[in-house]
TIMARPA-956083 format. One line per 4 residues: number of its first residue (from 0); for each residue x, y, z of N, C-alpha, C. Coordinates in Angstrom, 3 decimals, decimal comma, m for minus. Example, Ala and Ser with C-alpha at 12.3 -4.5 7.8 and 13.67 -1.06 7.14 Angstrom:
2
0) 13,190/m5,690/7,800/12,300/m4,500/7,800/13,200/m3,300/7,800  12,850/m2,250/7,080/13,670/m1,060/7,140/12,900/0,030/7,870 .
end
This chain:
339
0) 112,935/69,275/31,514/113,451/67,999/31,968/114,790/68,216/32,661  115,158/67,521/33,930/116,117/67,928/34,614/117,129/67,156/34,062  118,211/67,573/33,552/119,692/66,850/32,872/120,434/66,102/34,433  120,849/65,023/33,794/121,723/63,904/34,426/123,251/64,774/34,829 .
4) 123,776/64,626/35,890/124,599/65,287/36,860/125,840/64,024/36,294  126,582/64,259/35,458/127,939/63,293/35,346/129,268/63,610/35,788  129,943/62,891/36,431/131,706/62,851/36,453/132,135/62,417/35,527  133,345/62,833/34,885/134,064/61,779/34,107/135,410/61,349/34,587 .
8) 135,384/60,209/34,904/136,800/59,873/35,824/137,633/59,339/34,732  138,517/60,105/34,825/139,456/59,719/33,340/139,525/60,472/32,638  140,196/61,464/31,704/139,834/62,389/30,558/141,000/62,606/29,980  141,213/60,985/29,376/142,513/60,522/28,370/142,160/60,780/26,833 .
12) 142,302/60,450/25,943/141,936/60,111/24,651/140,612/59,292/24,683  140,458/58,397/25,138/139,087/57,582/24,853/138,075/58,176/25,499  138,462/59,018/26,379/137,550/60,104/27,483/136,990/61,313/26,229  138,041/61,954/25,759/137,605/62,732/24,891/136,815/62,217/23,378 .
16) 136,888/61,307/22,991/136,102/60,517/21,784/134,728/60,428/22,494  134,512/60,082/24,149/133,142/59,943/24,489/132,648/61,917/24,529  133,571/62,458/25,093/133,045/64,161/25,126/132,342/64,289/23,855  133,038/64,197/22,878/132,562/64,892/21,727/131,319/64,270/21,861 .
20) 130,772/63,252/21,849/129,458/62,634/21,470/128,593/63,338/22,753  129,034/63,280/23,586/127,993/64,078/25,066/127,714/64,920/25,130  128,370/66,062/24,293/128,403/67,325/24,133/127,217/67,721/23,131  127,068/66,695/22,198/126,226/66,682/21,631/124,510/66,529/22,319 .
24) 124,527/66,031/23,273/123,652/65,420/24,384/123,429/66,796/25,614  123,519/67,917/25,376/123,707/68,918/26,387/121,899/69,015/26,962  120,892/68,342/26,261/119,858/68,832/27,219/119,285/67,508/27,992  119,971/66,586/27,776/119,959/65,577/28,940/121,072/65,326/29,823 .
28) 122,175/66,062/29,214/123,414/66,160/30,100/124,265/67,433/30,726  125,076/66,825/32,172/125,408/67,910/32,946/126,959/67,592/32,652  128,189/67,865/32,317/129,241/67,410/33,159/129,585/68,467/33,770  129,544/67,579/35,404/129,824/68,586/36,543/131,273/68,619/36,843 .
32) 132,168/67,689/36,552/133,866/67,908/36,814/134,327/66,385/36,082  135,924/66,731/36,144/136,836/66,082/35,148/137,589/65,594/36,708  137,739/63,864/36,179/138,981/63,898/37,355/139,896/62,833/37,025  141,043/64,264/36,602/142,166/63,556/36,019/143,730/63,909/36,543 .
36) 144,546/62,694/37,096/145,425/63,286/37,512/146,212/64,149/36,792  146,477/63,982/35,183/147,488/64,562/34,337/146,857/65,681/34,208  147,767/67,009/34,601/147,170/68,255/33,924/147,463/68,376/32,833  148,228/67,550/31,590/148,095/67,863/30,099/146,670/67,305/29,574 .
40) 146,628/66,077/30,496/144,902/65,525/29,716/143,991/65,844/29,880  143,762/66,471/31,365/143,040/67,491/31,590/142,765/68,842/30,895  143,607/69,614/30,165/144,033/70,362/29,623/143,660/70,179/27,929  144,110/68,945/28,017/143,213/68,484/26,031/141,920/68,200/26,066 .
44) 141,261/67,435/27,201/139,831/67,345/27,284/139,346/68,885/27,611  139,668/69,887/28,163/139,079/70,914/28,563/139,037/71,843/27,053  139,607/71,768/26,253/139,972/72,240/25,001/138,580/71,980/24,172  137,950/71,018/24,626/136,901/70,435/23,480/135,519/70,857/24,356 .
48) 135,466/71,338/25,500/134,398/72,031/25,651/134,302/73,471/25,178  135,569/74,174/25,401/136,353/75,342/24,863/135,347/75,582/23,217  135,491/74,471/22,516/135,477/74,613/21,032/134,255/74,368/21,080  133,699/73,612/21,493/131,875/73,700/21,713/131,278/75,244/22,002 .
52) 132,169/75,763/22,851/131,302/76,901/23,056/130,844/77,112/24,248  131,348/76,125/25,198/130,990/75,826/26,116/132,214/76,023/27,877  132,076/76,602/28,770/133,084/76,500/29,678/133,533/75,395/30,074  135,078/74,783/30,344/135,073/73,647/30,920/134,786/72,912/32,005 .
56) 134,164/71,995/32,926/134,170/71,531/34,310/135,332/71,845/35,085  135,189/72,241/35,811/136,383/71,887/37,049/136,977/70,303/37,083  138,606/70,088/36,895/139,471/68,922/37,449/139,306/68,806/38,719  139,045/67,560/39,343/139,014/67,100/40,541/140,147/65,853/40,932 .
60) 141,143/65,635/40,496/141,825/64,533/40,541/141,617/63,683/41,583  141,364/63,904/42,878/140,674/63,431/43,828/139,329/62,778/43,985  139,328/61,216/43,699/137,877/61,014/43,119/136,893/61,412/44,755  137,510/60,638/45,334/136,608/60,986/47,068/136,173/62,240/47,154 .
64) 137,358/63,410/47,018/136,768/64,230/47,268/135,767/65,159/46,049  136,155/64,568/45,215/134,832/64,988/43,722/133,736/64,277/44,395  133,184/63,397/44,701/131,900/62,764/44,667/131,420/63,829/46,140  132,167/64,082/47,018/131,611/63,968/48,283/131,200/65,780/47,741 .
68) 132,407/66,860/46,887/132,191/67,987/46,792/130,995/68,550/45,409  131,125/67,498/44,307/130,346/67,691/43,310/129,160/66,645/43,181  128,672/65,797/44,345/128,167/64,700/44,382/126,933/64,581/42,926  127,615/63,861/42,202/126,887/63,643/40,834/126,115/62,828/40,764 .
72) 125,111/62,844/39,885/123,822/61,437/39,704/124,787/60,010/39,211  125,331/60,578/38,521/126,424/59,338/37,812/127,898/59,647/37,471  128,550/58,104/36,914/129,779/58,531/36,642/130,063/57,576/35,767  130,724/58,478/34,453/131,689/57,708/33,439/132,583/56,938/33,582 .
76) 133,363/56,007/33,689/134,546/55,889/34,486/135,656/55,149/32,840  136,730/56,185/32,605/137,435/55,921/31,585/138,686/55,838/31,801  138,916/55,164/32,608/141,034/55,057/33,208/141,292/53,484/32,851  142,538/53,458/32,708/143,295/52,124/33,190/142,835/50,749/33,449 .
80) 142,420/49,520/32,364/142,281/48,790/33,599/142,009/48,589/34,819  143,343/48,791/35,291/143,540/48,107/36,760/142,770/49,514/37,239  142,612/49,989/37,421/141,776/51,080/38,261/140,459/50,594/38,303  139,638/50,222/37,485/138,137/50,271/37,556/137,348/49,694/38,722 .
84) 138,252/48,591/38,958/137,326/48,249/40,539/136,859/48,965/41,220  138,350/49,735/42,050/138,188/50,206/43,118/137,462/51,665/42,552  137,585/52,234/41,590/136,752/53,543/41,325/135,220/53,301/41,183  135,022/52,174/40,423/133,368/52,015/40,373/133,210/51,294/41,817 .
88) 133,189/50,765/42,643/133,447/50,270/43,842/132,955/51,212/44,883  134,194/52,440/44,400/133,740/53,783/45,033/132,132/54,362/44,910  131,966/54,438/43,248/131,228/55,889/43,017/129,905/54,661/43,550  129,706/53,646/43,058/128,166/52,627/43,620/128,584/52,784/45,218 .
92) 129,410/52,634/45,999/129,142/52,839/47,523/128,408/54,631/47,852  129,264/55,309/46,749/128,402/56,559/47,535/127,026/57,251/46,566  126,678/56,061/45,944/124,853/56,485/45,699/124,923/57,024/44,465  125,806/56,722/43,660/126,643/56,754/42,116/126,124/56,107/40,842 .
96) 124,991/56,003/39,977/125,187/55,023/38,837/126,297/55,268/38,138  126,948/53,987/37,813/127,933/54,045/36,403/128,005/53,554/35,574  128,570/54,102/34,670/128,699/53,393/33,352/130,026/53,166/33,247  131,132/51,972/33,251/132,123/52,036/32,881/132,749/51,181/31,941 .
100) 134,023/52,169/31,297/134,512/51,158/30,257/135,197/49,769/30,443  135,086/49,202/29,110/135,376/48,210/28,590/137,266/47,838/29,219  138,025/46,887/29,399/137,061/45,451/30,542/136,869/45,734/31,367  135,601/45,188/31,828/135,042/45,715/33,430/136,126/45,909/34,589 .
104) 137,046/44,491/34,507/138,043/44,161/35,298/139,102/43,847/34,960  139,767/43,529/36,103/141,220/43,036/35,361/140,746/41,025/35,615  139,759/40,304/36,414/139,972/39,135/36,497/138,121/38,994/36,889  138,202/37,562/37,070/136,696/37,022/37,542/136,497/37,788/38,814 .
108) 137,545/37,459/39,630/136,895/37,443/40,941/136,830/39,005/41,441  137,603/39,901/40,698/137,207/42,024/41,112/135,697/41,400/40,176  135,459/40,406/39,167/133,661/40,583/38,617/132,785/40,277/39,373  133,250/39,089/40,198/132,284/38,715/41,236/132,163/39,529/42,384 .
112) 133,401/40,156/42,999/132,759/41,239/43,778/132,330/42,412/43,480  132,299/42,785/42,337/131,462/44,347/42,096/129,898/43,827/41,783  129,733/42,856/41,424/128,449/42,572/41,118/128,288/42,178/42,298  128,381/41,864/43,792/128,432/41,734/45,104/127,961/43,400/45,236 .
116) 128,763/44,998/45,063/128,850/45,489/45,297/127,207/46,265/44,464  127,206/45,976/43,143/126,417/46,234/42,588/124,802/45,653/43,419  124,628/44,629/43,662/123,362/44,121/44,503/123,158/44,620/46,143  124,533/44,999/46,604/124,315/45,447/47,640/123,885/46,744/48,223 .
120) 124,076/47,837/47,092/123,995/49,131/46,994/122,750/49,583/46,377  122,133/48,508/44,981/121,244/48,637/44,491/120,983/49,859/42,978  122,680/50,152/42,722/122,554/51,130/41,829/122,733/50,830/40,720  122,848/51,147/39,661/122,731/51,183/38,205/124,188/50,780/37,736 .
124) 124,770/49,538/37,364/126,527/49,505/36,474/126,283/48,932/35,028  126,812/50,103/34,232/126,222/49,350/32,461/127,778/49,274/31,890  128,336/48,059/31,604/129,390/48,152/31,104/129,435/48,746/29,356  130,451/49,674/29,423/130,351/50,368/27,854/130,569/49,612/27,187 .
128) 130,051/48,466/26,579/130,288/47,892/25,746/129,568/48,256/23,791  129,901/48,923/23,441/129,257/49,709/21,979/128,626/48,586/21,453  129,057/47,349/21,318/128,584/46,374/20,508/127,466/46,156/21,545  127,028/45,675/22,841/126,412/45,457/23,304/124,868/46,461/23,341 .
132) 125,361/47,454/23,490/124,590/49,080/23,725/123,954/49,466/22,453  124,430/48,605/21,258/124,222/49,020/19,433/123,091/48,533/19,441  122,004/49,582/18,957/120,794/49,191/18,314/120,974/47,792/16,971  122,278/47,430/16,504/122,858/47,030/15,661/122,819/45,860/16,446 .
136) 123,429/45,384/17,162/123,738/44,134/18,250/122,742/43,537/18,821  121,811/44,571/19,660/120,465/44,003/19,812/119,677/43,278/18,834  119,539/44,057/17,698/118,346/43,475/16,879/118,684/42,137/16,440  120,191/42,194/15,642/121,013/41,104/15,539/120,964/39,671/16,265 .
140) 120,861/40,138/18,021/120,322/39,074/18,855/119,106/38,427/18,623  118,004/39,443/18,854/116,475/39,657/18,547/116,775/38,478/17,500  116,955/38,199/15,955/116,873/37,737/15,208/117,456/36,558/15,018  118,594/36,087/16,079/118,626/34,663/16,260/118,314/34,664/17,357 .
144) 117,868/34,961/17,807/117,262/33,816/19,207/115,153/34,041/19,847  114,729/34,565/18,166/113,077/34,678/17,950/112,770/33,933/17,044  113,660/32,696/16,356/112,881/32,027/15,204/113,192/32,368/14,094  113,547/33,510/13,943/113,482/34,378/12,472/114,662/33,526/11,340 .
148) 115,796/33,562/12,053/116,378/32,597/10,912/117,083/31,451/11,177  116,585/30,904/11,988/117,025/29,581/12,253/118,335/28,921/13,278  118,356/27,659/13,154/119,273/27,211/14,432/121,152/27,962/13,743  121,834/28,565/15,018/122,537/28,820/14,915/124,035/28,406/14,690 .
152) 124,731/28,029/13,871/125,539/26,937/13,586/126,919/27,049/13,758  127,869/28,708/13,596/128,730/28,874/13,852/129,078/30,211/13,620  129,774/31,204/14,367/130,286/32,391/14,135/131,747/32,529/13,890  132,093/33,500/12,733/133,127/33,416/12,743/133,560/35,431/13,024 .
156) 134,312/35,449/13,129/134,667/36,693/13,692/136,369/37,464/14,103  136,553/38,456/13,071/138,252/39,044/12,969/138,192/40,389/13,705  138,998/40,386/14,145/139,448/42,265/14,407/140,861/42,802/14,480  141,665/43,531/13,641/142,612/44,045/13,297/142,763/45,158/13,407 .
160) 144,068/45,604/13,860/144,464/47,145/14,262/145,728/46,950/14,320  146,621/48,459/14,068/148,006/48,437/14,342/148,218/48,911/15,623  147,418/47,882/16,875/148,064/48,202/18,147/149,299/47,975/18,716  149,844/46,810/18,208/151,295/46,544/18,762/151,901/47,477/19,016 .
164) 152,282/48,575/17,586/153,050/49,738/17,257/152,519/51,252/17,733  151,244/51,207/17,722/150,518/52,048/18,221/150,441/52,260/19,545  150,759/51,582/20,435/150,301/51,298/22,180/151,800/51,158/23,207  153,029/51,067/21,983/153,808/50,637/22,544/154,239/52,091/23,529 .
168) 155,041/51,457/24,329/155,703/52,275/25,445/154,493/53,021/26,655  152,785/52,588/26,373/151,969/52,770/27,106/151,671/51,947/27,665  150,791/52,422/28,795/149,889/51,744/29,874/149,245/50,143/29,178  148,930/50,338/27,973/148,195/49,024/27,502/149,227/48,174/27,291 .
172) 150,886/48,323/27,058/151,563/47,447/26,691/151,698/47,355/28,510  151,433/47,139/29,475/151,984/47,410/30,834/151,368/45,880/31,658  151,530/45,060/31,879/150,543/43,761/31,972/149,751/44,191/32,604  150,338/44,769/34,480/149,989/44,817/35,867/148,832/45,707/35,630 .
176) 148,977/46,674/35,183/147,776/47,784/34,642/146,934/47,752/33,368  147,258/46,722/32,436/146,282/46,572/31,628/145,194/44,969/31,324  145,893/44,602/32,444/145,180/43,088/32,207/145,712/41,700/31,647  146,059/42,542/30,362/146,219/41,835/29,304/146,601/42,532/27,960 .
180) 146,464/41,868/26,377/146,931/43,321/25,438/145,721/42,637/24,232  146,296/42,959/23,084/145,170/43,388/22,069/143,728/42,486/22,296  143,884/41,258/22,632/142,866/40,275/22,994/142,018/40,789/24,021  142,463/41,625/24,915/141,811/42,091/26,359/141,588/43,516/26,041 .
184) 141,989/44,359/25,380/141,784/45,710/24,999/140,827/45,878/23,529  141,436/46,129/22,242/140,485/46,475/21,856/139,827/44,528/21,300  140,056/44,002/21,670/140,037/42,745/21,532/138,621/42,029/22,398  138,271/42,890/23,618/137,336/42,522/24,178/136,164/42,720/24,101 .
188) 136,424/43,776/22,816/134,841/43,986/21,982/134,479/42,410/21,189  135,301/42,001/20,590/135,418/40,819/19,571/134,546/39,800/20,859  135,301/39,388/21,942/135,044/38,722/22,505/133,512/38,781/23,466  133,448/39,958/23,391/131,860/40,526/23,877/130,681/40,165/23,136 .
192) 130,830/40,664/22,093/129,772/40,545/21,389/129,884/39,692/20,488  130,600/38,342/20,468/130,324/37,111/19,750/129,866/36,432/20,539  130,098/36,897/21,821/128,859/36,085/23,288/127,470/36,537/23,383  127,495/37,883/22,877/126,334/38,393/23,069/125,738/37,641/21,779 .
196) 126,022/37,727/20,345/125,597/37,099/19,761/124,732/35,588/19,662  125,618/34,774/20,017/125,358/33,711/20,579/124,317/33,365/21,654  124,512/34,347/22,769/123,340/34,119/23,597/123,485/33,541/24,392  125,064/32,481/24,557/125,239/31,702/25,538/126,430/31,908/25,704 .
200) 127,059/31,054/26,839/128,639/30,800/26,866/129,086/29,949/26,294  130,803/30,339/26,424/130,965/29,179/25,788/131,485/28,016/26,413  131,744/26,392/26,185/131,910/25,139/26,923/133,795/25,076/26,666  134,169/24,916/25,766/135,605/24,732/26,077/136,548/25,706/24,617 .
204) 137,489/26,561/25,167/138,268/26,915/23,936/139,755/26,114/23,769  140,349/26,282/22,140/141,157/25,934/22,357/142,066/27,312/21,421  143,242/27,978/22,320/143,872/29,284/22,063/145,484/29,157/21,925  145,064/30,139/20,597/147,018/30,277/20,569/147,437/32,188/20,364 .
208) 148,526/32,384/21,266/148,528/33,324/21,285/150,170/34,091/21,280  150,526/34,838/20,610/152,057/35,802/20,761/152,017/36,888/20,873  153,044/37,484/21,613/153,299/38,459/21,946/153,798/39,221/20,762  154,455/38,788/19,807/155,603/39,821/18,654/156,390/40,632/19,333 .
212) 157,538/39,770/20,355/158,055/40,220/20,697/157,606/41,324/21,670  156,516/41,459/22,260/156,172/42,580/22,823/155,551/42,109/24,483  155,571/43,116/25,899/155,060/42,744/26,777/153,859/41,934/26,729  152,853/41,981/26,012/151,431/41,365/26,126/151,084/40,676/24,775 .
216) 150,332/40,087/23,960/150,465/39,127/23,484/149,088/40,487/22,231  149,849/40,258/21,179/148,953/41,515/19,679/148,644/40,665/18,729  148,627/39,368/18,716/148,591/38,492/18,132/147,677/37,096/18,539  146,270/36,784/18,008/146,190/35,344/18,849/144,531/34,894/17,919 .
220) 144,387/33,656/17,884/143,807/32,725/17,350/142,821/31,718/18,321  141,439/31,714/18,128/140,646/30,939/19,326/139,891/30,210/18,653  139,601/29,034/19,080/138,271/28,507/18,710/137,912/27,598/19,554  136,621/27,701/19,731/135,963/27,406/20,717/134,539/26,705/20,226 .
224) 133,726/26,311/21,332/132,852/25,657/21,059/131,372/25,991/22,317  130,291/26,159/21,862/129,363/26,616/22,845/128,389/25,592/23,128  127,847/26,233/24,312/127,418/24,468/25,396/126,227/24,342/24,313  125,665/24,987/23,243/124,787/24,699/22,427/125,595/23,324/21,569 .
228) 126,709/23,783/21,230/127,628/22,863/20,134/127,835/23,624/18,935  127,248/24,690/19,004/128,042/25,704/18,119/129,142/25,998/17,809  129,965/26,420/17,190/131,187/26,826/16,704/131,760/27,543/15,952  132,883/28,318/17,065/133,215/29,584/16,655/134,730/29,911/16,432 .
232) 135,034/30,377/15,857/136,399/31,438/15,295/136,793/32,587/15,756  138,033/33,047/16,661/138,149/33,994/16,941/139,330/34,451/16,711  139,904/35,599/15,824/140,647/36,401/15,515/141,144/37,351/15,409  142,251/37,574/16,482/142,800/39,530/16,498/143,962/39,608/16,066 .
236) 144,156/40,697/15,307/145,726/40,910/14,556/146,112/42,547/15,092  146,850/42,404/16,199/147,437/43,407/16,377/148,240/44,424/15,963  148,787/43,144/15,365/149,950/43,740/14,442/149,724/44,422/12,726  148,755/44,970/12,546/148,131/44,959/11,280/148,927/46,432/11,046 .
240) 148,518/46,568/9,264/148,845/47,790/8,429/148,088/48,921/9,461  148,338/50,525/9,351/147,656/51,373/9,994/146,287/51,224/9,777  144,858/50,798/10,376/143,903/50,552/10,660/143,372/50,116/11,759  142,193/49,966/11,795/141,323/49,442/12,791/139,459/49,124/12,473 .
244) 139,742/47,561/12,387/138,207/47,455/11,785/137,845/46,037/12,607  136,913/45,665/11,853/136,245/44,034/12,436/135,323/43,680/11,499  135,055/42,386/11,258/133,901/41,653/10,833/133,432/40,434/11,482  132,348/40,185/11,520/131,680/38,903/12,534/130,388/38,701/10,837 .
248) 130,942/37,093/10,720/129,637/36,232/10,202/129,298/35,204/11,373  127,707/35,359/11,565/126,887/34,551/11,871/126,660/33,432/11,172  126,496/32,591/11,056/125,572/31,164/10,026/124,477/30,340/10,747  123,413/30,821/10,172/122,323/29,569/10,797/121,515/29,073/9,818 .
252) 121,144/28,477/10,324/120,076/27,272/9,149/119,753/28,342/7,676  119,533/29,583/8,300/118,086/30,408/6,997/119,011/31,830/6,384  120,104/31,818/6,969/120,358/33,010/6,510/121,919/32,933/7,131  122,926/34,092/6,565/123,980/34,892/7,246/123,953/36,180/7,958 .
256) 124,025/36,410/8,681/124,449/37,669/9,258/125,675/38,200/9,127  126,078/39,672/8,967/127,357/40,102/8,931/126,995/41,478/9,684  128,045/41,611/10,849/128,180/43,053/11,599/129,883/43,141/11,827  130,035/43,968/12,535/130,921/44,355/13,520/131,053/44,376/14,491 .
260) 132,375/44,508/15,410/132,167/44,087/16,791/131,715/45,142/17,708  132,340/46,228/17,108/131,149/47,585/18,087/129,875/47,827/17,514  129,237/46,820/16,663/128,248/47,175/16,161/127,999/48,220/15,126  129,055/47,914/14,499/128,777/49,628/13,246/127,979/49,500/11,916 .
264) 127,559/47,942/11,991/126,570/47,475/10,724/125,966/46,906/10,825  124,753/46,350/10,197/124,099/44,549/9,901/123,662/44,799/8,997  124,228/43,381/8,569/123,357/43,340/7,064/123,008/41,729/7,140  122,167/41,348/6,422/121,788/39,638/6,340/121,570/39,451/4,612 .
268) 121,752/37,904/4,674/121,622/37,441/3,457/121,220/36,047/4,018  120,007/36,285/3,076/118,987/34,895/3,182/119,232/33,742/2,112  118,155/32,910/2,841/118,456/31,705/1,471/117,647/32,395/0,343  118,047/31,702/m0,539/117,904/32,421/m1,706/118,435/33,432/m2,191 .
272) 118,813/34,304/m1,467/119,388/35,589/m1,905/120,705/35,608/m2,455  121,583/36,442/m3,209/122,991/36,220/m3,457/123,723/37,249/m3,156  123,199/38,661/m2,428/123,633/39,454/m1,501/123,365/39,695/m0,114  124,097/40,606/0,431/123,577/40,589/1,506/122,704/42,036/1,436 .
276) 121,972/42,368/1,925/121,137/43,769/2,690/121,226/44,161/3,766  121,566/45,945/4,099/121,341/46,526/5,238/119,962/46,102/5,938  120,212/45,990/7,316/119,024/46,014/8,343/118,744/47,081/8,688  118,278/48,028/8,299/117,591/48,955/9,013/117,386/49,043/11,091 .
280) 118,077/49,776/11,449/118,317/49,886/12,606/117,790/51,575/13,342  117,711/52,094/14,682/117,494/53,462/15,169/119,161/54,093/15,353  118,755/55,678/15,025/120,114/56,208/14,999/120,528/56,148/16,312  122,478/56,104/16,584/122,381/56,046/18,158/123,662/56,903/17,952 .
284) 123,655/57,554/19,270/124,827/58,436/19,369/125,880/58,066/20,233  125,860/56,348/20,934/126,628/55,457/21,471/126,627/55,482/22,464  127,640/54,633/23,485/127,210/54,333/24,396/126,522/55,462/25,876  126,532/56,283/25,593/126,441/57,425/26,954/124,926/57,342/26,787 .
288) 123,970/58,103/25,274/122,981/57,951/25,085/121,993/56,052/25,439  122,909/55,743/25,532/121,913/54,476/25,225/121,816/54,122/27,536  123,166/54,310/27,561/123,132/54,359/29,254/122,149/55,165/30,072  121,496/56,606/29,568/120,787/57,174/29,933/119,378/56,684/29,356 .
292) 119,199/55,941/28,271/117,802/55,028/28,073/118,122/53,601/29,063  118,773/53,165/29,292/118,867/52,299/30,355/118,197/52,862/31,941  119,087/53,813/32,148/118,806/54,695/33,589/117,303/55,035/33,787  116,647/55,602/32,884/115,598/55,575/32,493/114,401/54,978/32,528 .
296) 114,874/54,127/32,540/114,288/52,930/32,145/113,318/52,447/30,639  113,514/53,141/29,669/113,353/52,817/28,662/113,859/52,039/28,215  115,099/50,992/28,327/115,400/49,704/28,199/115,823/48,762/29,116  115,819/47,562/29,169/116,562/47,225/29,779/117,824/46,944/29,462 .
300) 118,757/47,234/31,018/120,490/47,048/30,697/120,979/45,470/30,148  121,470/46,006/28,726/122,217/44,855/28,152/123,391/44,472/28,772  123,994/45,425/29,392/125,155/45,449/29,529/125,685/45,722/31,380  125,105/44,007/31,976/125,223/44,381/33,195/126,673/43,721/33,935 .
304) 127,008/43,806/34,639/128,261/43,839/35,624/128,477/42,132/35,071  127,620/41,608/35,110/127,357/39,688/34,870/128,185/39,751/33,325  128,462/41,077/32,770/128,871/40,642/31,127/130,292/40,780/31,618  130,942/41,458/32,050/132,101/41,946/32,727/132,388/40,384/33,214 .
308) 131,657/39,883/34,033/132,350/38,563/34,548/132,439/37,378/33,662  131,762/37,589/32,733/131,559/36,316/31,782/132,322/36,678/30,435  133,286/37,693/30,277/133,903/37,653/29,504/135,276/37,819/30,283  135,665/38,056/31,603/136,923/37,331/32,421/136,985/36,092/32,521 .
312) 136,209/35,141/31,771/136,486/33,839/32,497/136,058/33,042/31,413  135,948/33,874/29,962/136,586/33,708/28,749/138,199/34,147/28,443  138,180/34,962/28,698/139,757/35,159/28,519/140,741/34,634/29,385  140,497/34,212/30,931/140,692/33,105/31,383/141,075/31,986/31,200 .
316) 140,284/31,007/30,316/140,079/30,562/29,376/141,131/30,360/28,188  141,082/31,451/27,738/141,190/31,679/26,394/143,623/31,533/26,811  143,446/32,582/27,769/145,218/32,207/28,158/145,709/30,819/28,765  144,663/30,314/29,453/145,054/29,055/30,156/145,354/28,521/28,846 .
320) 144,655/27,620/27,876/144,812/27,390/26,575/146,456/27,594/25,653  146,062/28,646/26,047/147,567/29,319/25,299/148,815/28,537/26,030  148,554/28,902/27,219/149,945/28,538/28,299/150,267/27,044/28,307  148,810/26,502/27,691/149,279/24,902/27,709/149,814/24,573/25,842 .
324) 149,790/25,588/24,883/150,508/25,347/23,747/149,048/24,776/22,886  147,722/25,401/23,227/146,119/25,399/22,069/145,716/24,133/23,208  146,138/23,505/24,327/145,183/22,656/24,893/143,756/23,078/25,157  142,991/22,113/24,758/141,832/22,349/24,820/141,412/22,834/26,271 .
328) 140,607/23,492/27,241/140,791/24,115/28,415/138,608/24,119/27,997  138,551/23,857/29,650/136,917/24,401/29,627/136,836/25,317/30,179  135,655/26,344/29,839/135,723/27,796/30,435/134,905/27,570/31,555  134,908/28,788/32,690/134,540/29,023/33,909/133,015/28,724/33,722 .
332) 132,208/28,385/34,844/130,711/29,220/34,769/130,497/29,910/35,714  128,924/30,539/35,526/129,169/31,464/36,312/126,786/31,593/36,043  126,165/31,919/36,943/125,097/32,464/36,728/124,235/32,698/36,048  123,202/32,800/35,165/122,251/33,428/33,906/122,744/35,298/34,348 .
336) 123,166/35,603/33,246/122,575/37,175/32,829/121,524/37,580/33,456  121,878/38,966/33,770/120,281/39,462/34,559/120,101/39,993/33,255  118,623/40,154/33,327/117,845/40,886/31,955/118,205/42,091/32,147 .
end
């Protein structure tokens, strides 16, 4: 079987958390070059092929001239925010699938034109979203929205980390280059996949949000309401003890659901029952593996360019709110999801 030809644009810390797992993946995968401007990060990602056993790719810091000299089947794309447009922009103009990370964008309208860019080119964009990509998340869906346990009534949903303290003096505390802060970073998992959950958008939030003293706001409180009439809870604590976790309850008519926001569990508890139980789910080795069953076509993409725009215009949303002091604010629309 011929292995998939990858770039990895980016090869920061979150670049290397995806290596280790790809590396694992060596007979469906190629990485053909690294393209990173920093030669120290370059230099720590090259370390972990080193320890595999394996030689490292060639750095290309030059994305143009990587695609045009190593022209790859696909590309990772793990930088900055504000970069992702114009790099996935790039690699889909020159005959590129990608997969890139989490937020797609920095706003609606870089969502509406890459998905412009995406239909026009005709290539493959799966946003990394783990919760989305989780055999965990799917089934989860599968099970409210097939009957199985009934009308859906309200989600509630936390995620905590010591990013404030953790992020400070970086790129994520940086507005212009990160978007936004814990709500828009690791925060946009929370906000991903309580949509995905749901199944729909949502009709109006009402948001409160602080900074702690800090450039971008590590702190903030949502609730909102979905054009079903559902109702939901949303909670990130930036500022937390050293950790990093999440929990999401579901409630519908027949049962609870409980996961996480990257999808790292499910368990349900029915009527009648007075615990909850694991769901039995397929093992996954995250998002890279599940992008190459997409490519494939062994599934279809959960996670298309349309999720990227429909969670900018929640958070949208979600700051307008804020800026008016929790006024209630209605969110954007925007299209049906492609399957």
């Amino acid at each position: 079987m011929s292995r998939t030809r990858v770039a990895i644009i980016g090869a920061g810390g979150m670049a290397r958390h995806h290596l280790r797992q790809m590396l694992k993946q060596t007979e469906t995968t190629e990485i053909v070059a690294l393209c990173e401007p920093s030669e120290e990060q370059a230099r720590l990602s090259a370390a972990i092929f080193t320890v595999n056993g394996q030689n490292p790719p060639p750095n290309q810091p030059d994305l143009e001239k990587l695609l045009v000299t190593y022209q790859p089947d696909t590309a990772f794309i793990i930088t900055p925010h504000a970069y992702h447009y114009e790099q996935a922009k790039a690699c889909l103009e020159a005959g590129v699938d990608v997969l890139l990370e989490k937020p797609m964008v920095m706003n609606a309208d870089e969502a509406r034109s890459l998905i412009e860019v995406r239909n026009r080119t005709g290539r493959l964009l799966v946003v990394a979203f783990p919760g989305s990509l989780s055999p965990q998340i799917r089934r989860a869906h599968d099970l409210l929205h097939n009957g199985t346990v009934g009308e859906l009534l309200s989600i509630s949903a936390t995620v905590w980390q010591n990013w404030g303290p953790g992020t400070a003096g970086t790129w994520r505390q940086q507005p212009a280059i990160s978007g936004g802060g814990f709500l828009f970073d690791t925060g946009a998992h929370m906000l991903n996949t309580v949509v995905d959950l749901a199944g729909e958008e949502f009709s109006e939030v009402c948001a409160f949000l602080d900074n702690y003293g800090r450039p971008v706001e590590t702190l903030g409180v949502v609730i909102g309401r979905l054009k079903s009439g559902g109702l939901v809870s949303l909670h990130g604590c930036g500022e937390a003890i050293p950790s990093c976790s999440s929990t999401i309850y579901v409630f519908t008519r027949q049962a609870i659901l409980r996961t996480g926001i990257w999808g790292e569990y499910l368990e349900i508890q029915k009527a009648g029952r007075q615990t909850f139980r694991k769901i039995p789910v397929p093992a996954s080795l995250g998002v890279w593996e599940q992008f190459l069953a997409v490519r494939s076509g062994a599934m279809a993409n959960p996670c298309p360019p349309e999720v990227g725009l429909r969670m900018a215009l929640l958070y949208d949303a979600i700051r307008e709110s804020a800026a008016q002091g929790g006024k209630p604010v209605r969110c954007g629309t925007m299209e049906p999801l492609t399957p």
